[in-house]
N, C-alpha and C positions, 0 to 999 in steps of 0.2 A: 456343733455338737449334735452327733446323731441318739436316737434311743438306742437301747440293746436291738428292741425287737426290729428296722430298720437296718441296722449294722448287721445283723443275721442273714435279711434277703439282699444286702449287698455281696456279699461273702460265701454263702451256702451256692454248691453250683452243682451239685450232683442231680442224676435223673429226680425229674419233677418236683423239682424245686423253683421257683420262681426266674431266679439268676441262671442258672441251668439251663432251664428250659430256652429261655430269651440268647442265652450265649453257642446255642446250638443252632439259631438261625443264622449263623454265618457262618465264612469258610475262616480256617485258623489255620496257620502254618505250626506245622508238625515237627519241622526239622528239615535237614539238607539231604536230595535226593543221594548223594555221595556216601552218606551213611550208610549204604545198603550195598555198596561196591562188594565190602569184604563176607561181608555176611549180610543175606539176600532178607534174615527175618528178625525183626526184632523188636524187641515186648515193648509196649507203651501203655502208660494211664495219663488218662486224658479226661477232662469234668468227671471225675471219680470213674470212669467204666479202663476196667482190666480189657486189652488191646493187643493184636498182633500185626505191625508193617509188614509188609513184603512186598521182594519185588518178582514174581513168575517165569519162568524162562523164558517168556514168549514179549516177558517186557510189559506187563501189566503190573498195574502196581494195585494192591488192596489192605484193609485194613477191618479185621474181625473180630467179634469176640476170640479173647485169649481161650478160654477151651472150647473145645471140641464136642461139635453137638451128641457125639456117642455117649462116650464114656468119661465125660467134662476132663478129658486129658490135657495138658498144656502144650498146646500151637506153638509158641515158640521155641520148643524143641522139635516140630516137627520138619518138613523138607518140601521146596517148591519143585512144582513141575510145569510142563511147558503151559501149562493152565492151573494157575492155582498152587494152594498150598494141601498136604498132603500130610495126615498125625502119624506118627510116629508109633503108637498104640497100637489101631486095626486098621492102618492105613485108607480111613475114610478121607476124601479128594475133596475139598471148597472150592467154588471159583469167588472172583473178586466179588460176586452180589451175595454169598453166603451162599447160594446152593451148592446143596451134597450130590456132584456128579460122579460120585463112585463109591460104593461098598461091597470093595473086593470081594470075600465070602460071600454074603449076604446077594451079591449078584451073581456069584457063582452056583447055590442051592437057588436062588429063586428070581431068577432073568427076566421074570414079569412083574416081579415086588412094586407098583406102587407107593407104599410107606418112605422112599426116599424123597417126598413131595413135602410129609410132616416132617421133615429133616433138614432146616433153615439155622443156618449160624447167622446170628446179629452181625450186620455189616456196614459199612458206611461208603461211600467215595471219595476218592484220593485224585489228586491230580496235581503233574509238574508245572513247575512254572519258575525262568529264572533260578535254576538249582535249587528251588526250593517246592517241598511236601509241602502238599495243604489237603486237608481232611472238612468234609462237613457234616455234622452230627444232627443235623435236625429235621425237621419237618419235609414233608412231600410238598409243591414240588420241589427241587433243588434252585435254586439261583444259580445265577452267573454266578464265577467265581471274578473277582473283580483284575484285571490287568494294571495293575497301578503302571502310569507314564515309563518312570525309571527301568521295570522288568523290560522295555523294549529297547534300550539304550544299549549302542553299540561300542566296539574299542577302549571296553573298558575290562578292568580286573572285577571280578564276584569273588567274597567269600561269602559263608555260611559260618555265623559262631552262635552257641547254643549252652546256656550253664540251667541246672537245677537249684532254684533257689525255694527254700525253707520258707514258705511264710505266701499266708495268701495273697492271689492274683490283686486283688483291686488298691493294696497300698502298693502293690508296682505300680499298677496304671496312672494314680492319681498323680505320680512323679512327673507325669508326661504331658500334666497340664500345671506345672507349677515352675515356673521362669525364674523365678529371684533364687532359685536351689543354685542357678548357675554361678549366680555372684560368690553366694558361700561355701559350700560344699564343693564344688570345681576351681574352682579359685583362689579366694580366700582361704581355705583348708592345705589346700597345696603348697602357700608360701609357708603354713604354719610345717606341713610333713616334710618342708624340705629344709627345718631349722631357721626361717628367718621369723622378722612378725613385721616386716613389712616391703614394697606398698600395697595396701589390698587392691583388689580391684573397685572397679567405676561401679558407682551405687545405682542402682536402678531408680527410676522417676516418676513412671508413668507405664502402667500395665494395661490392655484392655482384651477381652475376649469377644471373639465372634465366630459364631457356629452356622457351618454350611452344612451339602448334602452329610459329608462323607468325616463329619466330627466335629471340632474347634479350631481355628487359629487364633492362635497368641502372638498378640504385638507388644514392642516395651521401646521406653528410649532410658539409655542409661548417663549417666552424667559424660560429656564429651560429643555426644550425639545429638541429633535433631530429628525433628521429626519426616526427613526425606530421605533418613536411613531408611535401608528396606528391611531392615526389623523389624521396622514398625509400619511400611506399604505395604510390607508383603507377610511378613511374619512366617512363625513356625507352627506346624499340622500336630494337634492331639488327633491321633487316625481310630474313630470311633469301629468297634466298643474298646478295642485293646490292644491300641498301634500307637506307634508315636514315630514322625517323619521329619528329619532334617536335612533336606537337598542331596545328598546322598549317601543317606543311607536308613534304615526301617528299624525299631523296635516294637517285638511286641512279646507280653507277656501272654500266654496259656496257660491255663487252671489246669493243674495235675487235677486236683483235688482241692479241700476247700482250706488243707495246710502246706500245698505245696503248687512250686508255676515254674513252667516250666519258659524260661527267655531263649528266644528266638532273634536272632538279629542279622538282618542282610548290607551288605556293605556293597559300595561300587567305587571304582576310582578309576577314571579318561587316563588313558595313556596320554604321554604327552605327544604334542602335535610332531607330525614326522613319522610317529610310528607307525602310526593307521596302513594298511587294515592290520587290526589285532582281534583273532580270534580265540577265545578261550575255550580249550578243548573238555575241562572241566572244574566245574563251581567247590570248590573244596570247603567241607565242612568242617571243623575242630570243639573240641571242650574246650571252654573255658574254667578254669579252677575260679573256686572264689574262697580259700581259704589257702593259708601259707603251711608249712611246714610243722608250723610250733601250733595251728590250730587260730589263730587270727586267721579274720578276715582280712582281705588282700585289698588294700589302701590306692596303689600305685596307677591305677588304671581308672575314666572317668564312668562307666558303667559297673565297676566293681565299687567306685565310691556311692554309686547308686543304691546297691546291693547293700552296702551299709546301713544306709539309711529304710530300707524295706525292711530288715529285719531288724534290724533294731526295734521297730514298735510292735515287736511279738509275731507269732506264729498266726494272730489272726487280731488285728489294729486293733483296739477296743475305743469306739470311736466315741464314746459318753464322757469322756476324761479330756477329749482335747479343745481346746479353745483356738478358734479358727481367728483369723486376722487380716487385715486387709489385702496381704500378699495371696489370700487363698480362694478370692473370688473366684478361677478357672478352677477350682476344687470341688467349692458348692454347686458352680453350674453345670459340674459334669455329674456330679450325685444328685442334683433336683432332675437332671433330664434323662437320669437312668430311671427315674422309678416314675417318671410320667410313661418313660417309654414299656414299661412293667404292666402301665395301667392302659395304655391303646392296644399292646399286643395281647392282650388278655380280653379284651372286646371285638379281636377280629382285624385290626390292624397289620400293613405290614411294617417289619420293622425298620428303623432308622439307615437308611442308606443303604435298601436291598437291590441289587440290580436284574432286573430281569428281562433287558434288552442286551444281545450280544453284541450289537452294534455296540452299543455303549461301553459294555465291559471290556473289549478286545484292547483299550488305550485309556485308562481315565486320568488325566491332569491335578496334579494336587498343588497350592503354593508351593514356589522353590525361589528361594533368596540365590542358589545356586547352581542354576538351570543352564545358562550360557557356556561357565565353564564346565561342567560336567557333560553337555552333548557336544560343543565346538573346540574345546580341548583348549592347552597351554604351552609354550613353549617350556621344553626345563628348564632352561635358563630363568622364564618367568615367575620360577613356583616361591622365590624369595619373596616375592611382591603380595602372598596369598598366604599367610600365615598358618590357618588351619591346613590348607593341601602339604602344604611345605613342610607340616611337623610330622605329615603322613606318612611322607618319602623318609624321614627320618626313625618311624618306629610305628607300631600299632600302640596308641592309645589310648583305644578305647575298652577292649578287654584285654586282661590278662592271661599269657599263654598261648601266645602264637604259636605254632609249629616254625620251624628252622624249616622246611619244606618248604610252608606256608609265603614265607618269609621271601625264600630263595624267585618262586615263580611269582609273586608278586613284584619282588626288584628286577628279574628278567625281563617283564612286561613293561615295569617303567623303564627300562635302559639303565639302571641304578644298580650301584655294589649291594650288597646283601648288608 
């Protein structure tokens, strides 16, 4: 049980706020660079600040205050050029660092105007990586942006899925370090949605957590298993502050605001062996839905059952009321070690897992239980023998709402019917 005042600076993440301030020292992924194919600009809120992506004619990408240092116009209506974006109002020009390089009139009466020097749109840095936007909102200098292992992995399929969920960022994150959710909610919940009530799955036994540079790993043996499963050698990555890693593939949640997050999710999946080289000409991004037709939430999918479970305990957790239990140890230790980390970067401190060697960031290695098969590949005929790959080839799982597109060049990739 947290206090009110506690659960506030968990939660509050807007300019100069505690949370905020601390969640601005790293890079966050924004979405899929493919978002921008069809339309080059488009609006974002991001730790509460109103946002414009774009991508430049010249192939620049940036991200700035939504209006317009003139006449606070709205950017997102206005049009990129071969540098920058360009309002639609009086056609004042930003380039990606927020300088104002052009005030048409204004430089047309006075070609010596100085004054466009006090003319700074709030700006930040964007940069690609494995089909996916990533933006840094904080402090000078900038960090590396981190290269996780997998972005460097070859002959494989990318996608990009992305849903807006209702309800603050940190009861998504907290999902990300709580293992026994899997037994019942992915499992157990699924024989009951699919009309049986039984067998449940194998009970969990034995949990432990242990925190490196770059977050937590959770280990567990569940009934059936021992302790030489690599569940529990190798275990799975809570990817600090607001990632969550399972061999292949990435979650992470971003703070729209302090009622709303926006989920970001990167997938990979090795063609099977034979097809190599397989090159992916491009990283396709999609919504995911998380609500049905009649206004439910959408049940079928195991990240939309996640999504269940985030908003269900409100637009913003009230964490006074809940009684934590022995399965919630990677809970508490990831909320004792946010507000230690609260309390060194407010002294001068850098924060938890900042990198500022390029060497280092160009490849960084995180646990993978699933490391072998996803960079040396499988036979297809093998994929019977590997149960999660195998139900892969058979459908997206994880969110709801693939595209038929989606779909189509993913089966091409594996050699597989649609």
């Amino acid at each position: 049980m947290l206090t009110a005042e506690k659960n506030r600076v968990l939660t509050e993440v807007g300019p100069g706020t505690p949370m905020g301030d601390y969640l601005r020292r790293y890079w966050h992924p924004i979405g899929g660079a493919s978002e921008l194919d069809a339309n080059p600009i488009k609006a974002v809120r991001l730790l509460g600040e109103d946002l414009v992506l774009y991508k430049d004619l010249g192939g620049a990408y940036g991200l700035i205050d939504r209006n317009c240092p003139h006449r606070r116009a709205d950017l997102s209506y206005g049009f990129v050029e071969e540098t920058g974006i360009r309002c639609n109002y009086h056609g004042w020009l930003m380039d990606q660092r927020g300088n104002v390089i052009e005030k048409p009139y204004d430089d047309t009466v006075n070609p010596r105007g100085k004054e466009r020097e006090r003319c700074l749109a709030k700006a930040y840095p964007v940069k690609e990586c494995a089909g996916l936007l990533f933006a840094y909102m904080g402090p000078q200098p900038v960090p590396e942006l981190p290269i996780w292992e997998p972005f460097t992995w070859e002959n494989g399929f990318r996608e990009v899925v992305v849903s807006d969920i209702p309800c603050n960022w940190f009861q998504c994150q907290e999902n990300s370090c709580d293992p026994v959710h899997f037994e019942w909610m992915h499992e157990n919940w699924n024989v009951r949605l699919n009309g049986k009530t039984a067998p449940y799955a194998a009970k969990h036994l034995k949990l432990v957590f242990e925190e490196f540079d770059h977050g937590f790993v959770y280990k567990r043996v569940r009934e059936g298993q021992t302790e030489g499963d690599p569940v529990w050698t190798i275990g799975r990555v809570t990817l600090w502050p607001n990632g969550f890693y399972l061999g292949n593939h990435f979650e992470w949640r971003v703070p729209i605001d302090d009622e709303h997050t926006l989920s970001v999710c990167w997938f990979f999946m090795r063609v099977p062996k034979g097809r190599e080289p397989y090159v992916q000409d491009k990283v396709p991004t999609w919504v995911s839905p998380i609500k049905d037709e009649s206004g439910r939430w959408i049940s079928s999918h195991v990240i939309n059952q996640d999504i269940i479970a985030w908003v269900g305990q409100g637009v913003i957790a009230d964490r006074t009321k809940e009684n934590l239990g022995a399965s919630d140890l990677g809970i508490a230790m990831m909320r004792k070690r946010l507000f230690e980390e609260l309390d060194a970067v407010a002294k001068g401190a850098e924060a938890k897992g900042t990198v500022r060697n390029s060497n280092v960031a160009k490849c960084i290695e995180l646990p993978n239980i699933t490391k072998k098969t996803s960079t040396e590949g499988i036979a297809l005929e093998e994929f019977p023998n590997y149960p999660l790959l195998n139900a892969r080839l058979k459908g997206f799982r994880h969110c709801a709402g693939q595209p038929p597109e989606v779909r189509k060049a993913f089966a091409d990739a594996m050699g597989i019917q649609p």
